[in-house]
TORMI-468387 format. One record per residue (C-alpha): y, x, z negated; residue number from 1. Coordinates in Angstrom, 2 decimals. Layout:
% residues N
rec c2: Y&c1: X&c3: Z&num: NUM
...
This chain:
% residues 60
rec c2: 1.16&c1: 25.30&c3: -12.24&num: 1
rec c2: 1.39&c1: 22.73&c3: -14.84&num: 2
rec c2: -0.13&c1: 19.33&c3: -14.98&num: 3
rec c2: 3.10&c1: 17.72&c3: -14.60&num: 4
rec c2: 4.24&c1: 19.61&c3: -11.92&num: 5
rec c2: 0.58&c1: 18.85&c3: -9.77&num: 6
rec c2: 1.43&c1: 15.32&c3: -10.60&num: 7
rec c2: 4.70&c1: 15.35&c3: -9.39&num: 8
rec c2: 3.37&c1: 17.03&c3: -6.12&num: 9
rec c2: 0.41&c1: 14.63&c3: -5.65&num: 10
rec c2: 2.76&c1: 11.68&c3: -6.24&num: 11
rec c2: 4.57&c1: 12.77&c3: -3.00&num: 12
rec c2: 1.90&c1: 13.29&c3: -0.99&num: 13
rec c2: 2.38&c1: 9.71&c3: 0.86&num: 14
rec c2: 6.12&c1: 10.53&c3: 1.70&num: 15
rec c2: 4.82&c1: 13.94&c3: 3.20&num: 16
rec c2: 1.87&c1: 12.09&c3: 5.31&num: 17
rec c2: 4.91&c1: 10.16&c3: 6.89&num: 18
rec c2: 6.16&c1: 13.67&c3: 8.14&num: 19
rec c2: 3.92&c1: 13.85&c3: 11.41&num: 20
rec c2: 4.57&c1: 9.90&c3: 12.28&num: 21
rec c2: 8.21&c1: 10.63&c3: 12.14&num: 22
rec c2: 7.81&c1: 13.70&c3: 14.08&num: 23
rec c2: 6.58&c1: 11.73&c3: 16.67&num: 24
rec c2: 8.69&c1: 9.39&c3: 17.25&num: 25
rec c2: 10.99&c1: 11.54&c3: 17.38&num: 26
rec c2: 9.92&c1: 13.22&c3: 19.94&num: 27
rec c2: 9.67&c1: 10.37&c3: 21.95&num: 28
rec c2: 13.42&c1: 9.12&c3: 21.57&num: 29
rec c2: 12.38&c1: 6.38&c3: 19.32&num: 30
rec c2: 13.76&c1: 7.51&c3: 16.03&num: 31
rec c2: 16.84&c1: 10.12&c3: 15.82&num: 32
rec c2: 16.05&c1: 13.64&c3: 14.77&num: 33
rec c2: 18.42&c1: 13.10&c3: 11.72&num: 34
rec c2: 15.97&c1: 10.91&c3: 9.92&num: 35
rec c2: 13.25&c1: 13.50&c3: 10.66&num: 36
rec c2: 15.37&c1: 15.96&c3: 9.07&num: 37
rec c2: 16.06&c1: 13.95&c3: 5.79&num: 38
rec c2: 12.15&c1: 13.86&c3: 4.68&num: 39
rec c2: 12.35&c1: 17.20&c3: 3.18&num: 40
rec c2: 15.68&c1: 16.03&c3: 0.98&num: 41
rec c2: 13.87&c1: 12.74&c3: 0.24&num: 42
rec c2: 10.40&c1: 14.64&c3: -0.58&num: 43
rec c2: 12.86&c1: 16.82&c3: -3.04&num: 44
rec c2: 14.50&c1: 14.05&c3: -4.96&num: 45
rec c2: 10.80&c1: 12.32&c3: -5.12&num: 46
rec c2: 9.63&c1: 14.92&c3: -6.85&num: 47
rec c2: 12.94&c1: 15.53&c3: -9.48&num: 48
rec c2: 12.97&c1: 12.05&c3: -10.24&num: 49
rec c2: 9.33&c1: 12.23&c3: -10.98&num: 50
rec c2: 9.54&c1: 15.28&c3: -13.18&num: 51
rec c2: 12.10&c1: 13.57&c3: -14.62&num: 52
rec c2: 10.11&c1: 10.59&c3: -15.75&num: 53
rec c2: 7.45&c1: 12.76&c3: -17.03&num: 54
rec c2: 8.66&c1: 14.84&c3: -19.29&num: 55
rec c2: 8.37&c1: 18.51&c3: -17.83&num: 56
rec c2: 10.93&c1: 20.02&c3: -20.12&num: 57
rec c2: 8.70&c1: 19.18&c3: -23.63&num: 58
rec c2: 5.93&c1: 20.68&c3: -22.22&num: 59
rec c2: 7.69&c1: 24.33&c3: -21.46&num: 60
């Protein structure tokens, strides 16, 4: 795994701490699942849009 990849992972890592919080209110009828269910599609854009800004492509 490159550099920029690891960065691009570790960069996320707040977004994906949020997972467990949501979870739970969820569970508890506070928040609707739907928003639970969009974390993964916002953790995946996080991390494009960081590769993006880092240049993986001129490092191979």
């Amino acid at each position: 795994m490159s550099r920029t990849v690891r960065t691009a992972l570790a960069q996320t890592f707040p977004t994906l701490l949020t997972l467990p919080i949501l979870a739970l209110l969820a569970a508890l009828d506070w928040l609707p699942w739907s928003v639970l269910l969009a974390v993964p599609l916002a953790l995946g854009v996080q991390v494009a849009v960081t590769l993006l800004r880092t240049g993986s492509g001129s490092e191979g």
